[in-house]
N, C-alpha and C positions, 0 to 999 in steps of 0.2 A: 735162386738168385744168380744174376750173370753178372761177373767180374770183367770189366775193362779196364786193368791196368796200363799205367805209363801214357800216360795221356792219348790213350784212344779216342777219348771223346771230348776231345780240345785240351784248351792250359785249363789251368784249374780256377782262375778265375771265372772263365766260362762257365764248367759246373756248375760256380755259385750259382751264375745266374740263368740255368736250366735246372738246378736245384728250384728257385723262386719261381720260373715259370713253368715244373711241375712234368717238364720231360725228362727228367732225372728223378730218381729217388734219394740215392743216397751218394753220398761224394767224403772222402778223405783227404785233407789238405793241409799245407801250411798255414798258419795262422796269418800270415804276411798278406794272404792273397783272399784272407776274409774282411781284413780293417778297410778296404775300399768301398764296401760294403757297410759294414759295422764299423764306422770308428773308434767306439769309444772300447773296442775289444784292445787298440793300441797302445793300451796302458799295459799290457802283457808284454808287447815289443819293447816298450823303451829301453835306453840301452841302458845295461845294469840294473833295473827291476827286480830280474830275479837273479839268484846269486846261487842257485842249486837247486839240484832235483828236488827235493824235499820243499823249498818256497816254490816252485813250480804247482807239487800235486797240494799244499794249501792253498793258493790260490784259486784255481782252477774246481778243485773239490768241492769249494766253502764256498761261503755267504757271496763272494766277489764272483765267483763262476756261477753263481746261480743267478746277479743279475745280468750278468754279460751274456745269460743263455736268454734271459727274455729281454735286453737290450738288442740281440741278433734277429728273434722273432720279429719284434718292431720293426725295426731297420731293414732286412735283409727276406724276410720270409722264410728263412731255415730257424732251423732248432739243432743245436747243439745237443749230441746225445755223449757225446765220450769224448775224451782226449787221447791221445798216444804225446807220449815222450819221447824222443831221439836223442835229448843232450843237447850242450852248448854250441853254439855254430863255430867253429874252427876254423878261423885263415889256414888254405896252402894256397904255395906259389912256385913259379918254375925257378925264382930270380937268387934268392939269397934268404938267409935268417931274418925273420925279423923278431926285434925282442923291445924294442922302440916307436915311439912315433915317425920319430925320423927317415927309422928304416924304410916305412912305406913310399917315401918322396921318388916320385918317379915309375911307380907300379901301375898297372894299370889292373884294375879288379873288377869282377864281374860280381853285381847282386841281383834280386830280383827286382822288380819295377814298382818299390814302396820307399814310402817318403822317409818315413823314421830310421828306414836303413842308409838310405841312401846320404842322409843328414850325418848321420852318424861316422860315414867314412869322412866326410867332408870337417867334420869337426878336428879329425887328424889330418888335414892338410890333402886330401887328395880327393878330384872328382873322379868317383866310379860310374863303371857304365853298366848300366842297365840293360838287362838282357834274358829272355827267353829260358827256359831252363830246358827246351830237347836244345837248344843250340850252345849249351855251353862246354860240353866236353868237346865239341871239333873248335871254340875257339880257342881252347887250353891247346888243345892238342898242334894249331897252328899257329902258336904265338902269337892270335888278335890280343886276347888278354895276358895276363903274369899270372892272374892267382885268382879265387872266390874263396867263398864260406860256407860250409855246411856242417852238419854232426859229422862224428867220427863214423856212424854206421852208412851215412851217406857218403860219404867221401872214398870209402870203402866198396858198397855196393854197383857205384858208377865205377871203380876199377881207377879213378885221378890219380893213384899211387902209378900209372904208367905215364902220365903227362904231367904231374908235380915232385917237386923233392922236397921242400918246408910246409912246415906245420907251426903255427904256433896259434896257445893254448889262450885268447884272446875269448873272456865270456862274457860278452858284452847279451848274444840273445841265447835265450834257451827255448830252442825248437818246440814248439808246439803244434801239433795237427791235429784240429777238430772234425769229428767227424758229428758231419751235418746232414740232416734229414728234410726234407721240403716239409713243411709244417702244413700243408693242406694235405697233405697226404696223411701225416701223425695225427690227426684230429681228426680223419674219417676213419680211425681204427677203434676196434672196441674199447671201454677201460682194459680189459685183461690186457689186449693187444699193445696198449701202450704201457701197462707196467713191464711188462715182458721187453718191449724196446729199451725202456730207461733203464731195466736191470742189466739190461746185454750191453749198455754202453759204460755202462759202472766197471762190470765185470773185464771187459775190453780194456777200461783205460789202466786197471789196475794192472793184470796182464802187461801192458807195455812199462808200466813201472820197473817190474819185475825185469821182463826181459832187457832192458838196458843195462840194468844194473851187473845182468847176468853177464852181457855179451862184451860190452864197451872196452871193457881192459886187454881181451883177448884180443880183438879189434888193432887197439892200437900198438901192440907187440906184432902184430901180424905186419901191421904197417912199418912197421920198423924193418921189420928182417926183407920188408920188398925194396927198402932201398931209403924208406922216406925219416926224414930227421922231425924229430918234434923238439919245442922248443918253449919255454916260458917266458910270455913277458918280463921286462925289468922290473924291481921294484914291488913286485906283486897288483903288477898292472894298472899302478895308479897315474900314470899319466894320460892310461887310455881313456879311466874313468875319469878323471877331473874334467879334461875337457869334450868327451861324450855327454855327460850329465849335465854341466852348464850351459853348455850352446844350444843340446839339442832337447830335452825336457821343455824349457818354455815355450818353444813356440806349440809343441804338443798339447798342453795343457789345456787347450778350448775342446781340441777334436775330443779328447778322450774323457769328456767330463769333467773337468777341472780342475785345480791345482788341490782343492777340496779331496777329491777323488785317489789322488795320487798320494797324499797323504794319509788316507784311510787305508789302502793297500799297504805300505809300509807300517801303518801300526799294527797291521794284521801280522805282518810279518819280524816286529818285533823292534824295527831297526827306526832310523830318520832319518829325513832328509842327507843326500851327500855332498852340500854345498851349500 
């Protein structure tokens, strides 16, 4: 197998769609850069969907990840074979705390180039800008932007603890990277060969359960003592949710199967509607 890491072989969009047109085999990604593709996978992005790791690996595991993996065949021409987990995506920024909505006014934040995200800043008062991910540490680093969002191990891994100083613990998505397979490639393999693929992505996703749980706390201690302040919303972040949920939920509701759909996942998960 030959690894090209960090986008050697384009953004990961592209993947997908060299994953589909069968010059790729296999690709690992954000799920962000799968729903342009697959829409109705976007019922995993909306914001506050999931509320932790544990509603992450039900979702994803069960009945709902098993039609969103033949929803992506349809749509897309990949098959979903495994998940990895990273954790919540985490505003920093170079500017000041924030612990508010309010706080944001005047920041300028980078996300990647999807609708439900981008929506979702917008819902607290600020348009973000959309942007590349090999280009976003030299724009932290030059002051084009103030801040982005990632996991804690992301945030970590790219080194931002040298061009940021706040953190706040804002869980509006929980990272998910599908790792996806060209489906004409999975269906010319033998039965064995394709149980052996489905087991190794089982085994894989479980694996990143683990290792999050394991690393994340150390992670953010480490982050700390490099200089960076982490911080919680007020309130227990219910200003973020009220008006992420309200503004931006409805207009999602067609993409991603319908208002139907989005209420099945939530009963999965035990809870109801937030509004």
């Amino acid at each position: 197998v030959a690894l090209f890491p960090n986008g050697q072989l384009g953004s990961e969009q592209e993947t997908v769609q060299n994953c589909r047109l069968g010059t790729l085999d296999l690709s690992v990604i954000a799920i962000n850069n799968v729903t342009p593709f697959s829409p109705k996978v976007g019922i995993l992005t909306l914001p506050y969907m999931i509320l932790s790791l544990e509603e992450a690996v039900t979702l994803t595991q069960g009945s709902l990840g098993q039609k969103l993996t033949e929803d992506t065949i349809k749509a897309a021409g990949v098959r979903i074979l495994g998940w990895a987990y990273s954790g919540f995506r985490v505003l920093t920024n170079s500017k000041r705390p924030v612990k508010s909505v309010k706080d944001l006014k005047g920041m300028v934040i980078r996300v990647p180039k999807n609708a439900i995200m981008i929506d979702t800043y917008k819902s607290w008062g600020i348009n973000p800008t959309p942007m590349a991910w090999d280009e976003t540490f030299t724009a932290l680093q030059q002051k084009v932007v103030d801040g982005q969002d990632n996991p804690y191990i992301t945030n970590y891994v790219m080194k931002f603890y040298e061009v940021q100083k706040y953190v706040t613990n804002i869980r509006y998505l929980f990272s998910l990277e599908p790792l996806i397979i060209s489906e004409a490639l999975f269906q010319k393999q033998s039965p064995k060969m394709k149980k052996i693929l489905l087991a190794a992505g089982k085994e894989a996703s479980e694996h990143c359960r683990k290792f999050i749980l394991a690393k994340e706390d150390g992670i953010k201690k480490d982050m700390v003592k490099k200089g960076m302040q982490i911080h919680d919303p007020a309130n227990n972040e219910k200003e973020f949710i009220e008006k992420a949920t309200k503004q931006v939920w409805p207009k999602f509701y067609k993409s991603v199967g319908g208002k139907d759909k989005v209420e099945a996942a939530l009963k999965i998960l035990g809870r109801e509607f937030p509004f």
